[in-house]
N, C-alpha and C positions, 0 to 999 in steps of 0.2 A: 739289617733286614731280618736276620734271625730273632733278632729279640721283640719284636713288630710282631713275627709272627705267631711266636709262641705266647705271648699276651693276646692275640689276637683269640688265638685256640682254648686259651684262659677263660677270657671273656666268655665264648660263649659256654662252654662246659658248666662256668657260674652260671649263666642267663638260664641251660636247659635245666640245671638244677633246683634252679629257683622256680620255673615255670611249673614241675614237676612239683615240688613241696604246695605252691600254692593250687594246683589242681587237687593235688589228696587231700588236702586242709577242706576245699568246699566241699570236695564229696563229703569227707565224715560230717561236718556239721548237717548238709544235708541230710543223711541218716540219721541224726538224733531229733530234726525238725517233730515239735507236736502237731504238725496237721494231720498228722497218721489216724487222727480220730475218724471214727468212723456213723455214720447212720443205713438206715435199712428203706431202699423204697421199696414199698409191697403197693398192692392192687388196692381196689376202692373195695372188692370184694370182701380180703382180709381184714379191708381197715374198719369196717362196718363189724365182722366178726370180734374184733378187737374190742370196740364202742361196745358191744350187746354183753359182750362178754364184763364190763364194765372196770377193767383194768387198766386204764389207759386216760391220762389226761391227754382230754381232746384240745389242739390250740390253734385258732385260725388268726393266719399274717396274714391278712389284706388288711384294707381300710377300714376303719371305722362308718365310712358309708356304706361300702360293698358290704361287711356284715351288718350291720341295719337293715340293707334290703334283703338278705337272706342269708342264711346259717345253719350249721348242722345243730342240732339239737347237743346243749350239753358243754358247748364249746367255747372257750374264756376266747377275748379277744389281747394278741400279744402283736401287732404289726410288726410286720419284718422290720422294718426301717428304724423303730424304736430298739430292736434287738442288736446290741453291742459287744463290749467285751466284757460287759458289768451282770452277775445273775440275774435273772427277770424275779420279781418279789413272787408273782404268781407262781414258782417254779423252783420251791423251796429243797424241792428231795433231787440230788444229782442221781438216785437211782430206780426213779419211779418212770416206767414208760411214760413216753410223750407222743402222740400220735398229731403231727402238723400238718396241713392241708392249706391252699389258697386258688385261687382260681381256678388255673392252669396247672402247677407245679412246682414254676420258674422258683416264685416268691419263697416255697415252703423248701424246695432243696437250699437254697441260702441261709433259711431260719434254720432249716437240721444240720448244716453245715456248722455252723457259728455256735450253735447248741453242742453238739457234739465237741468242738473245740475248746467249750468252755467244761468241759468236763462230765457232762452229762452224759450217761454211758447206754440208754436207750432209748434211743431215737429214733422214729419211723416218718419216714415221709411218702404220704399220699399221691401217688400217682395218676398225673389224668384233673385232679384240683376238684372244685365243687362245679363247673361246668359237667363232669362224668357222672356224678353222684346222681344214682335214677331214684334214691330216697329220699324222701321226707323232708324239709326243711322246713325251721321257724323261720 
């Protein structure tokens, strides 16, 4: 019985050791994860500031229909849903402001997301979409 036992105490002393290594192991990788990228939501107010100021590629991820029927002035069209993990051609400079906008938000915090992930280091996303926008559209 002694010998039962103390394999027994074995066993699990490995088991907590091993649960132990494989918990540290995910944390670190989790800490080297690149999702740490980062973009900036600012207001329609700023982002208009941004447009006048004219430093800023403007880029709207909605549809191709939705910008047909209206648009900000200025603004290339890059659809979210086209936007991958492959650079967009449009969007040659990883260090040139991006100012992304689509209806609501939803659309454009995904494109600044995925922008920034792909290395693009400024990135703003319009909050509130072109429904907020009380200016001017083509």
């Amino acid at each position: 019985m002694d010998v039962l036992e103390k394999n027994s105490t074995l066993l699990i002393i490995c088991l907590l050791i091993a649960a132990f290594c494989l918990f540290a192991f995910s944390c670190a990788k989790q800490e080297q994860s690149p999702s740490t990228a980062k973009y900036t939501d600012i207001t329609i107010e700023e982002a208009k500031e941004k447009i006048e100021a004219g430093n800023v590629i403007l880029v709207d991820v909605r549809t191709q229909e939705e910008y047909n029927e209206k648009h900000i002035d200025g603004a290339i069209l890059i659809p979210n849903e086209t936007i991958t993990d492959t650079q967009p051609a449009e969007l040659p400079d990883k260090d040139a402001d991006i100012l992304v906008y689509c209806r609501s938000g939803k659309r454009s915090s995904e494109a600044a997301k995925k922008l920034a992930d792909m290395g693009y280091t400024n990135v703003y996303n319009m909050l509130g979409g072109i429904n907020e926008w009380p200016y001017e559209t083509k």
